[in-house]
C-alpha positions, -999 to 999 in steps of 0.1 A, spaced: -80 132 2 -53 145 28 -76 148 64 -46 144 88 -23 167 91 16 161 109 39 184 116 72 185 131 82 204 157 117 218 158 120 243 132 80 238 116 65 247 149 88 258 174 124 280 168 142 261 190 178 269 177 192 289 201 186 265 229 197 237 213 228 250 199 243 267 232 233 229 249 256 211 224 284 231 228 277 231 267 278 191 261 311 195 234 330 212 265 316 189 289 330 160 267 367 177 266 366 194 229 370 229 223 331 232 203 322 261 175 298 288 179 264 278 185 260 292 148 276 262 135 257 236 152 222 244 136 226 208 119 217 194 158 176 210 156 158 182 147 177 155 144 182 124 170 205 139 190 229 106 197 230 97 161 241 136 153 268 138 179 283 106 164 273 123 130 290 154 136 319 148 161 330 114 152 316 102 189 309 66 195 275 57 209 287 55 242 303 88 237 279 102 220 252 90 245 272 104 276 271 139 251 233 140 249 234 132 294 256 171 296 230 181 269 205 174 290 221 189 321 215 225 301 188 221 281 164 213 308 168 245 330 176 265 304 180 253 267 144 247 267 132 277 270 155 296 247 127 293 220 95 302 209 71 298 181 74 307 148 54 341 139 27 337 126 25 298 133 -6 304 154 -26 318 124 -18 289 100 -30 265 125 -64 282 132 -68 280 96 -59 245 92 -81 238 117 -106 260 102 -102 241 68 -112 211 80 -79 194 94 -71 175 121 -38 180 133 -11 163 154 28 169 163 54 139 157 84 149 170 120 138 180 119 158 210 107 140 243 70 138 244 65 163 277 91 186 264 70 193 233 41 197 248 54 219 277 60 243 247 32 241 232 12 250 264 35 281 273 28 292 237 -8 291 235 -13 270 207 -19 235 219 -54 232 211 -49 227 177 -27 193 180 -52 163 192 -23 144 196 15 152 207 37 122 197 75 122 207 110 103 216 110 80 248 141 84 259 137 57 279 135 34 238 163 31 222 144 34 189 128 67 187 131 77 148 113 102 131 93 69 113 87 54 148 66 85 164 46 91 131 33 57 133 29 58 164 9 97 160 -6 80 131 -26 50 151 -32 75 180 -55 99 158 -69 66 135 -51 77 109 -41 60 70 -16 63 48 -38 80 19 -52 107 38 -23 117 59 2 144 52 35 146 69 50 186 68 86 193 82 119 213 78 148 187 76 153 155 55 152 135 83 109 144 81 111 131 42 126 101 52 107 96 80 75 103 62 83 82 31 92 50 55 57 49 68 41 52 34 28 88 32 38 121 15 58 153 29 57 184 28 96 203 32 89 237 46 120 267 36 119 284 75 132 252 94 171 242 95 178 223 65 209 230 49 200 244 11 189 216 -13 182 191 17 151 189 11 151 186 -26 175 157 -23 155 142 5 126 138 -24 101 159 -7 68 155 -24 62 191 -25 79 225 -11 64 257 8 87 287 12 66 304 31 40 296 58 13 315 34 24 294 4 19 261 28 -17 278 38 -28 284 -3 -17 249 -10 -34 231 17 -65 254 13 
């Protein structure tokens, strides 16, 4: 019986898009290339950012490491808070929570980061615990901060439930031993999920709700 709940953060909880995209083709100039329109670079919310600038503009990790430093130069001031929660976000948590659930966040985003957004929104006292990168580790995978998210709230593999927007949540979810739930208002390019093997699909924050409830 699922009792823990984990969600992602960019593009589950948070619309961080905007933010994100305008800092990677800040960091794209920065690194001497002429970058797209931020509408091109929604493939960069969610994912590690180093392994998606190698991904995504042939960068070595050097390079691409250097790309996520400009990044950062933005996204801190700025990026960050060109975001906000989804609508209606708040709601499905107090139900959750309501239901019985205990809920946590395990994130790629830097630990503070994720919670500094969570705070400004309102709806931090539904997560008991906020799990994210060290970017201080070189190893901060999706699979790495769900374990880690996992221990942290005494969690097992057969009552936990993983729920996130991109493949990379899937994957992640599926290396630590537990199921996941592919939501349809994230960033996942059409049939990600699908091909990811997500255990089960909710379009819709209300069609997540009547199949956890």
């Amino acid at each position: 019986m699922i009792r823990y709940l984990f969600f992602d953060f960019d593009g589950t909880v948070y619309d961080t898009v905007e933010g994100i995209t305008r800092c990677v083709a800040y960091a794209m100039g920065k690194m001497g290339g002429e970058a797209p329109k931020p509408s091109a670079l929604r493939c960069f919310a969610g994912p590690p950012l180093t392994e998606q600038f190698m991904l995504y503009c042939g960068y070595t990790r050097e390079e691409a490491e250097q790309a996520v430093v400009w990044f950062r130069e933005r996204y801190l001031p700025i990026g960050l808070y060109e975001s906000g929660p989804f609508p209606g976000i708040g709601e499905l948590l107090s139900a959750l929570r309501r239901g019985g659930y205990r809920m946590a966040v395990a994130t790629s985003k830097p630990t503070e980061l994720a919670r500094e957004l969570l705070e400004r929104a309102g709806i931090s006292e539904y997560f008991a615990c906020v799990c994210g990168s060290d970017p201080t580790k070189p190893d901060s995978s999706k699979a790495t901060v769900l374990s880690e998210a996992m221990a942290a709230m005494g969690a097992a593999r057969e009552n936990s439930l993983m729920i996130g927007d991109t493949r990379y949540d899937v994957e992640g979810a599926h290396q630590v031993g537990i199921p996941c739930v592919g939501v349809g208002w994230g960033y996942a390019a059409e049939g990600e999920l699908e091909k990811a093997g997500a255990d089960r699909l909710a379009a819709t924050m209300e069609e997540l709700k009547s199949e956890l409830l």
